[in-house]
PDB file of N, H, CA, C and O in Angstrom:
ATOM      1  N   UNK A   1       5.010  -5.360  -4.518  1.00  0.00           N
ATOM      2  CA  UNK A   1       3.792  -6.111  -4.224  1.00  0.00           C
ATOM      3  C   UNK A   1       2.633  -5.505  -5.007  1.00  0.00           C
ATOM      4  O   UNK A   1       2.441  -4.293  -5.111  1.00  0.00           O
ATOM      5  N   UNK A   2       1.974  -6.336  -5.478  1.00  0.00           N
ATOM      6  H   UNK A   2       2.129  -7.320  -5.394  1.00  0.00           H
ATOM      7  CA  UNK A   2       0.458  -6.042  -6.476  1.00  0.00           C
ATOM      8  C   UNK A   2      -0.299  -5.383  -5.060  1.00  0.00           C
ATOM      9  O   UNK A   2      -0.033  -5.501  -3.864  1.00  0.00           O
ATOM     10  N   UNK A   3      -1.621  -4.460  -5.978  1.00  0.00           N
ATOM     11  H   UNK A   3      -1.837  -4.364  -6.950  1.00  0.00           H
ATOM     12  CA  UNK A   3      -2.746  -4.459  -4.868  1.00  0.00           C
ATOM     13  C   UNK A   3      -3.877  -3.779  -5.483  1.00  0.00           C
ATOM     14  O   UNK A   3      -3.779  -2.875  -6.313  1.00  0.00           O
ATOM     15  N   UNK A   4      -4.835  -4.216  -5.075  1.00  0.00           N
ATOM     16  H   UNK A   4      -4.915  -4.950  -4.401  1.00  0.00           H
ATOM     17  CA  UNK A   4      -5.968  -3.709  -5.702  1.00  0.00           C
ATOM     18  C   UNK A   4      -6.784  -2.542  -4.917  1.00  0.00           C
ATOM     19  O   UNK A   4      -6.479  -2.272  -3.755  1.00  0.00           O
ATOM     20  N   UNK A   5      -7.824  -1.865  -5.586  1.00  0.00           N
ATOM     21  H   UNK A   5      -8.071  -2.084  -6.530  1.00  0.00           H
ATOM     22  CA  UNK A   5      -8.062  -0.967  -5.146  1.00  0.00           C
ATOM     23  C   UNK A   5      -9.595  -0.970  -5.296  1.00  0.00           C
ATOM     24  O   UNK A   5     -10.031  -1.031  -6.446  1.00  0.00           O
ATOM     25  N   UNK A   6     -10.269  -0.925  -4.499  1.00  0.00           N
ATOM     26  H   UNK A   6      -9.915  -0.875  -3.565  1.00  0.00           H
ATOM     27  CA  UNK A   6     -12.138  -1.075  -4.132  1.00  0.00           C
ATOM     28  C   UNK A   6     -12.554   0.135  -3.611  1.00  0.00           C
ATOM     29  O   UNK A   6     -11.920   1.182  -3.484  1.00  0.00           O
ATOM     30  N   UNK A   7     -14.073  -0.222  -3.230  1.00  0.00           N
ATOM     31  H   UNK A   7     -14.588  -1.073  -3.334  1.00  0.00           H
ATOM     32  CA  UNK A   7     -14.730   1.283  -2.703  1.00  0.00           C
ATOM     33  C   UNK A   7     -15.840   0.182  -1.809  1.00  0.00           C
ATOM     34  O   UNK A   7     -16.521  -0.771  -2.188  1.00  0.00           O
ATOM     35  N   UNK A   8     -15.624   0.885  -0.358  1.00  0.00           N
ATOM     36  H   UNK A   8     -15.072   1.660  -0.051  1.00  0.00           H
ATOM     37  CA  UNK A   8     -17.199  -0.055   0.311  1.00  0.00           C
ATOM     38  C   UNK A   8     -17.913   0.876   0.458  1.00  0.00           C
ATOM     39  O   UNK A   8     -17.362   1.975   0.521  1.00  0.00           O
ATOM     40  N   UNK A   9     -19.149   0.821   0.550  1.00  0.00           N
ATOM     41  H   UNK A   9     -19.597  -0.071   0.499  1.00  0.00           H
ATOM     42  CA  UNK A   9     -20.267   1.490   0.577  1.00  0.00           C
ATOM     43  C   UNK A   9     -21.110   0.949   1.455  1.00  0.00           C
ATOM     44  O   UNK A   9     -20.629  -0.152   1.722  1.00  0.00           O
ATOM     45  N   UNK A  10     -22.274   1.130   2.162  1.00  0.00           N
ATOM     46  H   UNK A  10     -22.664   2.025   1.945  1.00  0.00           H
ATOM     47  CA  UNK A  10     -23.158   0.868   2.958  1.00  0.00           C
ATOM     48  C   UNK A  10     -23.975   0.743   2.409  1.00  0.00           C
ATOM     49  O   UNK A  10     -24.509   1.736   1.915  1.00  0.00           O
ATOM     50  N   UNK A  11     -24.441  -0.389   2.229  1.00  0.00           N
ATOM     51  H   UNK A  11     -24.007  -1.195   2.630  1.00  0.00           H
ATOM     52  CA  UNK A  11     -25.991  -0.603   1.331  1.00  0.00           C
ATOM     53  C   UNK A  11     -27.349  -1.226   2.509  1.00  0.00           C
ATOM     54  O   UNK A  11     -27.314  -2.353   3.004  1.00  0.00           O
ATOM     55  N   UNK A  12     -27.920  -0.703   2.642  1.00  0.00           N
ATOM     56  H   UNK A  12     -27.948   0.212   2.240  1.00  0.00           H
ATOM     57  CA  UNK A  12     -29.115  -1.023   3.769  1.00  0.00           C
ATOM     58  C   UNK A  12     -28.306  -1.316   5.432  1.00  0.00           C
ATOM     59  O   UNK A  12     -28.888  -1.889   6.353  1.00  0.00           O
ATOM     60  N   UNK A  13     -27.667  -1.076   5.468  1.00  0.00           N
ATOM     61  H   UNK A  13     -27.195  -0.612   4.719  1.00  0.00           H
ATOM     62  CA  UNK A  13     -27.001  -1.547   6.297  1.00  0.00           C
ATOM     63  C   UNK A  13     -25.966  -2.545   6.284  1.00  0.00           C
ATOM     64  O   UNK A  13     -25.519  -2.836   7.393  1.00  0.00           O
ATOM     65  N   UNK A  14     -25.511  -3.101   5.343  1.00  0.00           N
ATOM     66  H   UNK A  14     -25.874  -2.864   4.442  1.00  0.00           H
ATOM     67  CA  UNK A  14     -24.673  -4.269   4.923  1.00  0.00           C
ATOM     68  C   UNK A  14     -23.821  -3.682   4.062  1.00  0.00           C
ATOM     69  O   UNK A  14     -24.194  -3.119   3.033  1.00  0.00           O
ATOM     70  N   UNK A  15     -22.587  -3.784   4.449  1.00  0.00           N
ATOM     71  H   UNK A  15     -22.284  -4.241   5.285  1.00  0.00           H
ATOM     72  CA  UNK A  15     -21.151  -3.369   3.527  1.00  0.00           C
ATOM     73  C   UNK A  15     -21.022  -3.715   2.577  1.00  0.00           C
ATOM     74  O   UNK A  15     -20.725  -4.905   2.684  1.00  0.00           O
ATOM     75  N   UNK A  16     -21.052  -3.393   1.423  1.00  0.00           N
ATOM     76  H   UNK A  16     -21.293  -2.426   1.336  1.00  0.00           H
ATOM     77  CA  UNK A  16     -20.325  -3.863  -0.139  1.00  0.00           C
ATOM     78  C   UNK A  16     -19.257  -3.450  -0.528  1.00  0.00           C
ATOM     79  O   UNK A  16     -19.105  -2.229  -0.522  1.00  0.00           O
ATOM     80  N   UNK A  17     -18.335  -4.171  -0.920  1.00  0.00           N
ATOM     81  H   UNK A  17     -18.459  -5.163  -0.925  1.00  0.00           H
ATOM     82  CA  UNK A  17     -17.232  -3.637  -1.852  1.00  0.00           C
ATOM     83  C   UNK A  17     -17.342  -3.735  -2.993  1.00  0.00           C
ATOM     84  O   UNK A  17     -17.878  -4.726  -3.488  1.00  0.00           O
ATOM     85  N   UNK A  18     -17.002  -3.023  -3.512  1.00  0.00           N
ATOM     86  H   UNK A  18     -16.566  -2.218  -3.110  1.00  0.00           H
ATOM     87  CA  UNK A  18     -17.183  -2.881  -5.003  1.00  0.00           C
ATOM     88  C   UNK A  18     -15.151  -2.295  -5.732  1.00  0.00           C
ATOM     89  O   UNK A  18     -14.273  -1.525  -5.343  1.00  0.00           O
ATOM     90  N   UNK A  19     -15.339  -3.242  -6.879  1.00  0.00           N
ATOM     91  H   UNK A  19     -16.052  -3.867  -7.195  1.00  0.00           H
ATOM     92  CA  UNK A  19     -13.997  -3.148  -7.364  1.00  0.00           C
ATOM     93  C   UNK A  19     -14.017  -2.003  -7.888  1.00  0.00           C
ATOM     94  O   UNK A  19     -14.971  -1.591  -8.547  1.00  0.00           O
ATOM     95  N   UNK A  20     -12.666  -1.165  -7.592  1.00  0.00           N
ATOM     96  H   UNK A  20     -11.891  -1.500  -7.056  1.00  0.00           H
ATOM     97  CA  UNK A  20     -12.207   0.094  -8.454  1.00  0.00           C
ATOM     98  C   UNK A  20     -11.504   0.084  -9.579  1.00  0.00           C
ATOM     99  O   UNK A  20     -11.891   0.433 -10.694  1.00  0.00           O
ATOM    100  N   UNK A  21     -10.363  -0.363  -9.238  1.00  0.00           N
ATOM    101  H   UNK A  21     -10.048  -0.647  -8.332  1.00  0.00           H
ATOM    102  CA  UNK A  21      -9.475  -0.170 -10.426  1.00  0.00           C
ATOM    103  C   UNK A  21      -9.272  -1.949 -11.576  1.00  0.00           C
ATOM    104  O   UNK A  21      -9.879  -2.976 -11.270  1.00  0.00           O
ATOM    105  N   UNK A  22      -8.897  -1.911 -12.057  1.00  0.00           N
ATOM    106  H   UNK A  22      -8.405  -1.077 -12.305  1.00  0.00           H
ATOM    107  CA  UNK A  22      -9.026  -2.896 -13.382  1.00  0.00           C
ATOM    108  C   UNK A  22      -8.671  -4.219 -13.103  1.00  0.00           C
ATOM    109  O   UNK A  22      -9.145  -5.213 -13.652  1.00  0.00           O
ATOM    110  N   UNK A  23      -7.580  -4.187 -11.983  1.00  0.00           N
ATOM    111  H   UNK A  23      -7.195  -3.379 -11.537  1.00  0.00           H
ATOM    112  CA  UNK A  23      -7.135  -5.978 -11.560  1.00  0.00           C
ATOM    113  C   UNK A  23      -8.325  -6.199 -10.642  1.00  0.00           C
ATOM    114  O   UNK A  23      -8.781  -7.338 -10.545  1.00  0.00           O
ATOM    115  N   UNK A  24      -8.801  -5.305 -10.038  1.00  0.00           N
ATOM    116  H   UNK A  24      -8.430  -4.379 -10.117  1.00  0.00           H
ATOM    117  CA  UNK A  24     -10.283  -5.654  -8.985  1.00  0.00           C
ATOM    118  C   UNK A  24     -11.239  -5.934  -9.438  1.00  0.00           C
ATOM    119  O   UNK A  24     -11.911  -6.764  -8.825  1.00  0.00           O
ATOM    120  N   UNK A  25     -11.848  -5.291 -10.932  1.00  0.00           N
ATOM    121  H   UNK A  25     -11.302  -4.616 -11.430  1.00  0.00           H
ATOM    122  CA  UNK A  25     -12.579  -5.493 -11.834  1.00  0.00           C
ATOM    123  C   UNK A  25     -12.743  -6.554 -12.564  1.00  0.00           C
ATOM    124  O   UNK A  25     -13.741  -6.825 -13.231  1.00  0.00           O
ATOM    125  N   UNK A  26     -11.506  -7.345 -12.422  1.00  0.00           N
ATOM    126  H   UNK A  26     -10.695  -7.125 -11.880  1.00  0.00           H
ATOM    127  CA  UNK A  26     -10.972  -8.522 -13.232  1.00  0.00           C
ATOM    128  C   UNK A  26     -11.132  -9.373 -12.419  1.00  0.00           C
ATOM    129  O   UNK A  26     -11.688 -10.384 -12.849  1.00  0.00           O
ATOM    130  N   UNK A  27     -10.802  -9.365 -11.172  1.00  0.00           N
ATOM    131  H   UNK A  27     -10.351  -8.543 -10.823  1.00  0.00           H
ATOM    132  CA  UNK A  27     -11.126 -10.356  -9.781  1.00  0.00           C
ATOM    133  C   UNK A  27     -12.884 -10.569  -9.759  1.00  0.00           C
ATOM    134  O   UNK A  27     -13.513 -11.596 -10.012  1.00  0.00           O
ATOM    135  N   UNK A  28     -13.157  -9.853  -9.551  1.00  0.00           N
ATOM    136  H   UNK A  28     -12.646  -9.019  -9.345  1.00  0.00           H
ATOM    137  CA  UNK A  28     -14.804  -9.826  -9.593  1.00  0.00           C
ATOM    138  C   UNK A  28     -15.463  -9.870 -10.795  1.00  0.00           C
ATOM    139  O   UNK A  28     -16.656  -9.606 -10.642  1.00  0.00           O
ATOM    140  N   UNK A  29     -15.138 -10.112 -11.994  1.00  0.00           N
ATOM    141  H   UNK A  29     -14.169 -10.327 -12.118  1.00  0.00           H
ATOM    142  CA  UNK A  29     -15.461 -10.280 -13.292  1.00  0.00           C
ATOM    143  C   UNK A  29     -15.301 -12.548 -13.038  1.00  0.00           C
ATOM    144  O   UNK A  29     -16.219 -13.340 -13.251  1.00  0.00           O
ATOM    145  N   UNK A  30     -13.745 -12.935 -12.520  1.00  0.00           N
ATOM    146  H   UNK A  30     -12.999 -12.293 -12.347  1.00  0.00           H
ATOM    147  CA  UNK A  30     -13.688 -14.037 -12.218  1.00  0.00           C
ATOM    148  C   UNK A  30     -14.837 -14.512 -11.780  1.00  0.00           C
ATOM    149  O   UNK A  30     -15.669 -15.205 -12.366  1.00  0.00           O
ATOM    150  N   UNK A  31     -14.825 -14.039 -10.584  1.00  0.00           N
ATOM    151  H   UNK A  31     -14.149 -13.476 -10.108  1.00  0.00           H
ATOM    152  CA  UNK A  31     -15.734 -14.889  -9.603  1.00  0.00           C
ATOM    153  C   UNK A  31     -17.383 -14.143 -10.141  1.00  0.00           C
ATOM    154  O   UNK A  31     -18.277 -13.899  -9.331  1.00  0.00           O
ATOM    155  N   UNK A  32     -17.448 -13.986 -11.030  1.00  0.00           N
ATOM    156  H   UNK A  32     -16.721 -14.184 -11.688  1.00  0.00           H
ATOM    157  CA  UNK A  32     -18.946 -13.562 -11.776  1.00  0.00           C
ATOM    158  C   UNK A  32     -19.664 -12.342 -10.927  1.00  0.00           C
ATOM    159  O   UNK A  32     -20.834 -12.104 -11.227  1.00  0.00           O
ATOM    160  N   UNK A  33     -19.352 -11.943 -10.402  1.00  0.00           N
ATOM    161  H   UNK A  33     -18.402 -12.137 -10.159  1.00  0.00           H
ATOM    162  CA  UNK A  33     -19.698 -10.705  -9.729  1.00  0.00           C
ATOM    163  C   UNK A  33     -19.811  -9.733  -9.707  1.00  0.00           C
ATOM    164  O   UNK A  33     -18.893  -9.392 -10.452  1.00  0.00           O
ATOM    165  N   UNK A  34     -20.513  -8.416  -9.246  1.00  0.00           N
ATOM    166  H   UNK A  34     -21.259  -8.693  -8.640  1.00  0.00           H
ATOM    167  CA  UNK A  34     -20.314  -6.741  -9.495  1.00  0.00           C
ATOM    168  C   UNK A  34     -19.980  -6.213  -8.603  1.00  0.00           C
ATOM    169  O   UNK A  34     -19.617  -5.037  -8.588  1.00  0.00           O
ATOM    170  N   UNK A  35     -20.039  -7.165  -7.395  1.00  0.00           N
ATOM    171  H   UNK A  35     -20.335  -8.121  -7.407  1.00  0.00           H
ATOM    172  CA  UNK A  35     -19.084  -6.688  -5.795  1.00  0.00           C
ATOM    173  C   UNK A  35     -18.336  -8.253  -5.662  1.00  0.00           C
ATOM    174  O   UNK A  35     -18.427  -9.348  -6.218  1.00  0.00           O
ATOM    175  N   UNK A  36     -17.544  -7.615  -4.560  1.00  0.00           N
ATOM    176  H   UNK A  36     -17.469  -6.726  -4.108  1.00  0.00           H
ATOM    177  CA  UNK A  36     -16.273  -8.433  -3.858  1.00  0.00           C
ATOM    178  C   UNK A  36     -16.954  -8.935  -2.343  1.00  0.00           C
ATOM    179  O   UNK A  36     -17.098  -8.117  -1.435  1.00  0.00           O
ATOM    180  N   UNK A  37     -17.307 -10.227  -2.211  1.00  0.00           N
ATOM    181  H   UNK A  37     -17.190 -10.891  -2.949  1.00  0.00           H
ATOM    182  CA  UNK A  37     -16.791 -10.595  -0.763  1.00  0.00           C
ATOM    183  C   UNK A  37     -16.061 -10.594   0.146  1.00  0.00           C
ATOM    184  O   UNK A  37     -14.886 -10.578  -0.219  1.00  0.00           O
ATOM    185  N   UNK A  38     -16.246 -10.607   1.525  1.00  0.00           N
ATOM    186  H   UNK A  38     -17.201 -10.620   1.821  1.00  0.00           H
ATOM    187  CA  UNK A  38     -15.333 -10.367   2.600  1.00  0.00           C
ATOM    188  C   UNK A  38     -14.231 -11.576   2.301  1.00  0.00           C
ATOM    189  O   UNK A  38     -13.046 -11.300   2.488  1.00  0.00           O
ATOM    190  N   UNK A  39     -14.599 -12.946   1.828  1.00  0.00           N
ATOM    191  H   UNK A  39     -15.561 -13.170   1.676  1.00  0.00           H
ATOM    192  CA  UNK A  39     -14.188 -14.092   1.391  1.00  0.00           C
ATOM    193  C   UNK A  39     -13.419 -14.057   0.049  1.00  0.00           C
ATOM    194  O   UNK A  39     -12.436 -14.788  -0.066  1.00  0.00           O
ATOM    195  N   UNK A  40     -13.780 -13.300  -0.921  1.00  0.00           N
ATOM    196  H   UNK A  40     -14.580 -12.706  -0.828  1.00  0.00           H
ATOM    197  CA  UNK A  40     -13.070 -12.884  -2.285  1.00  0.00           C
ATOM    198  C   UNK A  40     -11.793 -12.123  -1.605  1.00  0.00           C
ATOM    199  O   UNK A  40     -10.775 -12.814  -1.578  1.00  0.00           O
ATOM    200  N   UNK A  41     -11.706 -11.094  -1.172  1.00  0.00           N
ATOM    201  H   UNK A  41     -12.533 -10.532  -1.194  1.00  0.00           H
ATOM    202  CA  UNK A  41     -11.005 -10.516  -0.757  1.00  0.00           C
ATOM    203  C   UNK A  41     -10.350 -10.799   0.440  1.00  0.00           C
ATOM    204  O   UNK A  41     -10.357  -9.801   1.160  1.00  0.00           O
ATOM    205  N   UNK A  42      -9.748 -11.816   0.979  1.00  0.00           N
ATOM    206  H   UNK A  42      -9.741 -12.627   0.394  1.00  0.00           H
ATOM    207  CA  UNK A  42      -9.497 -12.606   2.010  1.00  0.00           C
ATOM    208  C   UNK A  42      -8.208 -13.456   0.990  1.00  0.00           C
ATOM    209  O   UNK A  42      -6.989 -13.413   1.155  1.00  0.00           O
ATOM    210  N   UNK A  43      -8.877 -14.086   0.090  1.00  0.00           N
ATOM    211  H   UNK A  43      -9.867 -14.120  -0.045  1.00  0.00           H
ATOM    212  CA  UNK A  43      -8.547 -15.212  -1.213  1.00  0.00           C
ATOM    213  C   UNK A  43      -7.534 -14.583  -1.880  1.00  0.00           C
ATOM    214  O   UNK A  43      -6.615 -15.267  -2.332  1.00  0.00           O
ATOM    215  N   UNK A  44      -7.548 -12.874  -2.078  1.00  0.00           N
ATOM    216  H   UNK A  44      -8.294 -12.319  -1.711  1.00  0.00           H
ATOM    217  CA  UNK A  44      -6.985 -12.297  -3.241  1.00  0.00           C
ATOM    218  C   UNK A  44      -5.582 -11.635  -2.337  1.00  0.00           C
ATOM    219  O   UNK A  44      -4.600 -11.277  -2.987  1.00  0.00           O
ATOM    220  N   UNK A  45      -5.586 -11.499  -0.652  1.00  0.00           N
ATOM    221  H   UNK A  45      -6.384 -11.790  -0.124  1.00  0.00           H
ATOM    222  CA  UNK A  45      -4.571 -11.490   0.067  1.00  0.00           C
ATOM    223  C   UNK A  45      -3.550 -12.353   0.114  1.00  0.00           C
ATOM    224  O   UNK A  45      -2.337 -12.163   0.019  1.00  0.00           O
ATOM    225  N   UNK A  46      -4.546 -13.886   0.363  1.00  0.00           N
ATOM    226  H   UNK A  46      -5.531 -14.040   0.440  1.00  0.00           H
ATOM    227  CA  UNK A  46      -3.165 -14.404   0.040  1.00  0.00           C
ATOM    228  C   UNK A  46      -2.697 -14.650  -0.758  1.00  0.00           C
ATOM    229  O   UNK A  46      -1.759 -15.448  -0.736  1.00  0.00           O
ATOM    230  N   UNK A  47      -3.248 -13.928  -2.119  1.00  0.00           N
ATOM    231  H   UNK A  47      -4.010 -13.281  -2.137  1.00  0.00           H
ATOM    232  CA  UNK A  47      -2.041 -14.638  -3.571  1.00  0.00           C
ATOM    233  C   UNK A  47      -0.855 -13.174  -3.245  1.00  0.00           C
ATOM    234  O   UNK A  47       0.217 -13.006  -3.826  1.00  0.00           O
ATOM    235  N   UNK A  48      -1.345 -12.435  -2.359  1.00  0.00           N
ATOM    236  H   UNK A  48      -2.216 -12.572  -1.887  1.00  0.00           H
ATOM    237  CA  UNK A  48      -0.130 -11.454  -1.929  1.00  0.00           C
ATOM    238  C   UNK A  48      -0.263  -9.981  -2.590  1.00  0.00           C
ATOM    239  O   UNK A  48       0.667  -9.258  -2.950  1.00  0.00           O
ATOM    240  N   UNK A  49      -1.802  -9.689  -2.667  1.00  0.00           N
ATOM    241  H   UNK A  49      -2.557 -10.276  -2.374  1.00  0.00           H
ATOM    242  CA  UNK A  49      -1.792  -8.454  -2.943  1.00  0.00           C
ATOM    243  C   UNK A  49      -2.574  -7.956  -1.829  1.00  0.00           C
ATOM    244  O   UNK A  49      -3.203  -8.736  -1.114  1.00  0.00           O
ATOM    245  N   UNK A  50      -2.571  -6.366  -1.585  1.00  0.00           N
ATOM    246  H   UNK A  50      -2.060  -5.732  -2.166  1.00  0.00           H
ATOM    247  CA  UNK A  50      -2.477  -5.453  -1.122  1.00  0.00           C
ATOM    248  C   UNK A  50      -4.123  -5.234  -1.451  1.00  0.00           C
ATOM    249  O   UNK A  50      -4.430  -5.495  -2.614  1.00  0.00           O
ATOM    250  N   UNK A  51      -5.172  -4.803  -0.598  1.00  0.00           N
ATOM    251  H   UNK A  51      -4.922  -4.590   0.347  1.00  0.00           H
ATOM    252  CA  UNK A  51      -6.152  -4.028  -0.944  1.00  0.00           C
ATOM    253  C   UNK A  51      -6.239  -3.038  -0.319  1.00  0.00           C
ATOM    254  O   UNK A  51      -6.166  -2.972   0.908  1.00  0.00           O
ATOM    255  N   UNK A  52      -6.431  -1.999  -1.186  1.00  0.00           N
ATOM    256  H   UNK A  52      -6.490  -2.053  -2.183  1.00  0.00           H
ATOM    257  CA  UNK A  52      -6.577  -0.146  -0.531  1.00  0.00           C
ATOM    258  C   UNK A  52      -8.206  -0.187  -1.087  1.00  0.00           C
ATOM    259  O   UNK A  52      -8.959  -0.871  -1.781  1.00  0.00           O
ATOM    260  N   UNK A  53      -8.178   0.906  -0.360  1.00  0.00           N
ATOM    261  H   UNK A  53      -7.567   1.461   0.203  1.00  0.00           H
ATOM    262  CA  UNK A  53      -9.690   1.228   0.071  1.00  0.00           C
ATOM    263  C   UNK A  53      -9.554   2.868  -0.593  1.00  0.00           C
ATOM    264  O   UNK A  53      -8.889   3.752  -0.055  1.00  0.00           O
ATOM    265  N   UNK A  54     -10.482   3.063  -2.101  1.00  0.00           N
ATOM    266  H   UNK A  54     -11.023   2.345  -2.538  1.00  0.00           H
ATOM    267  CA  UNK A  54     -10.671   4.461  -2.438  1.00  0.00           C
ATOM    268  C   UNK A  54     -11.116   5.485  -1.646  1.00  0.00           C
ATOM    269  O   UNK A  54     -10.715   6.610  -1.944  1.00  0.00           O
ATOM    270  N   UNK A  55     -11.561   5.412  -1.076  1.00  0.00           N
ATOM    271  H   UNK A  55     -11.886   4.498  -0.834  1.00  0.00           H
ATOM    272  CA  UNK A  55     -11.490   6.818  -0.212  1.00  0.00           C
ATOM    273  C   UNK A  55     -11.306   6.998   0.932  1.00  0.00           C
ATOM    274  O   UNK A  55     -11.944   7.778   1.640  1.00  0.00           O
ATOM    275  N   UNK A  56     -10.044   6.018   1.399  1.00  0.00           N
ATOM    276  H   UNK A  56      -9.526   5.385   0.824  1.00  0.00           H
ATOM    277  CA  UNK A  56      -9.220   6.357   2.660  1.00  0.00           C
ATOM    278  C   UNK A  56      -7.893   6.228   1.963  1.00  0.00           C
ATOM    279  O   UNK A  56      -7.703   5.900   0.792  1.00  0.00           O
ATOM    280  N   UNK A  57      -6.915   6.574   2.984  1.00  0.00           N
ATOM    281  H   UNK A  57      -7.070   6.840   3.936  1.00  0.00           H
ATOM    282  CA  UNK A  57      -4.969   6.503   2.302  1.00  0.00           C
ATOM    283  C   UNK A  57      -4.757   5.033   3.230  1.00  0.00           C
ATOM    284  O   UNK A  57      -3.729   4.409   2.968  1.00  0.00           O
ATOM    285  N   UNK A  58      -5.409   4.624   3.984  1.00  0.00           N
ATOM    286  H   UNK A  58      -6.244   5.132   4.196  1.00  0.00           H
ATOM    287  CA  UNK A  58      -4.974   3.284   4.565  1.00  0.00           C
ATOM    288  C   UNK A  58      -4.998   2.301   4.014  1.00  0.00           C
ATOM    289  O   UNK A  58      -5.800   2.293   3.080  1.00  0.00           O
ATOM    290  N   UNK A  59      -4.188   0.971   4.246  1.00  0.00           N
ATOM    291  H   UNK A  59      -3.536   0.977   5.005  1.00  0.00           H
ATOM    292  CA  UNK A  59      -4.642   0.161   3.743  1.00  0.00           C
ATOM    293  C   UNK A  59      -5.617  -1.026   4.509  1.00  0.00           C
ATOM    294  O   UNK A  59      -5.434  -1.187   5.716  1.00  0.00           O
ATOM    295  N   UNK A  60      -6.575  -1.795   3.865  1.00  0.00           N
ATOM    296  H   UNK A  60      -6.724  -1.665   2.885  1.00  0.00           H
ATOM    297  CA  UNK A  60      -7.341  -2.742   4.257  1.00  0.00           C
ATOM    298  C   UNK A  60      -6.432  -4.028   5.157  1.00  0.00           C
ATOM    299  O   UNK A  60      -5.385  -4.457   4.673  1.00  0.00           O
ATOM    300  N   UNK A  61      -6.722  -4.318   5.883  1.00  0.00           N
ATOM    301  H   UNK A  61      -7.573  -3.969   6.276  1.00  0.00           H
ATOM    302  CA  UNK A  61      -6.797  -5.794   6.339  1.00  0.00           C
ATOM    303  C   UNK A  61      -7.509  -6.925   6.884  1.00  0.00           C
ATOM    304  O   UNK A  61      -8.738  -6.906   6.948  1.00  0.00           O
ATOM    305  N   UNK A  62      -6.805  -7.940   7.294  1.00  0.00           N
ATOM    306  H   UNK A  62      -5.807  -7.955   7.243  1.00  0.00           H
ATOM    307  CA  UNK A  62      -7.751  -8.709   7.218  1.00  0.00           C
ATOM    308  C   UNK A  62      -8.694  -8.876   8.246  1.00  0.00           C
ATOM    309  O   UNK A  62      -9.777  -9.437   8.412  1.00  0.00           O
ATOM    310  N   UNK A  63      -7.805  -8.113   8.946  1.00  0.00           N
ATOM    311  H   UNK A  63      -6.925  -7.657   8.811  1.00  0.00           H
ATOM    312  CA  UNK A  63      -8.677  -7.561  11.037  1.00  0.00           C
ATOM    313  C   UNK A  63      -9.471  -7.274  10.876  1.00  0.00           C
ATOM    314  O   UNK A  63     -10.415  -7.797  11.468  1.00  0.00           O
ATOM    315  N   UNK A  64      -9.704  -6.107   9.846  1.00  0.00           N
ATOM    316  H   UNK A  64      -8.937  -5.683   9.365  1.00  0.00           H
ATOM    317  CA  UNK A  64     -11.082  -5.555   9.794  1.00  0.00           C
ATOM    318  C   UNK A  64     -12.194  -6.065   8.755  1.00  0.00           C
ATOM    319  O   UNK A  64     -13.085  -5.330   8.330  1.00  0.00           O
ATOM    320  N   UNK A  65     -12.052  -7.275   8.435  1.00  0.00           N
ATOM    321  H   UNK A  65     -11.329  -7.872   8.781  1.00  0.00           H
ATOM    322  CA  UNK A  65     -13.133  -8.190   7.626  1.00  0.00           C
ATOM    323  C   UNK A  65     -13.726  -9.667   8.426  1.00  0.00           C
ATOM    324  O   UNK A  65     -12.872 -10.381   8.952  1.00  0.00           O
ATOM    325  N   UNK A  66     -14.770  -9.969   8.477  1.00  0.00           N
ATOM    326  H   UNK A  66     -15.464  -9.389   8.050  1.00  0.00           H
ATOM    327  CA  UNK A  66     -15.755 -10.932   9.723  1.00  0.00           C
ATOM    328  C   UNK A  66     -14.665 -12.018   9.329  1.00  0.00           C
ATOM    329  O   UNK A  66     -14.684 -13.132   9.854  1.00  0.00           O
TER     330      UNK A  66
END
């Protein structure tokens, strides 16, 4: 299974993800962007990849996105 790999950060209080590695970069390059939506990344699950989160070993799901 593919999966991409991001970083969220806390910006004023509001979560951003931001793409890490190069297929995430490429996802958010698509959709014209310099961060990822809770909705981008929702979209990019079900083509059946995997998103990890850089600075945890867990992986993301979709439980934990609004």
């Amino acid at each position: 299974m593919k999966e991409i790999t991001i970083e969220m950060k806390d910006r004023f209080g509001k979560m951003k993800y931001y793409p890490h590695c190069n297929d995430a970069k490429l996802f958010a390059s698509i959709a014209g962007t310099s961060t990822m939506t809770e909705q981008t990344l929702k979209r990019i699950m079900k083509l059946g990849y995997k998103v990890k989160v850089a600075q945890r070993s867990n992986e993301l799901t979709e439980g934990e996105l609004k």
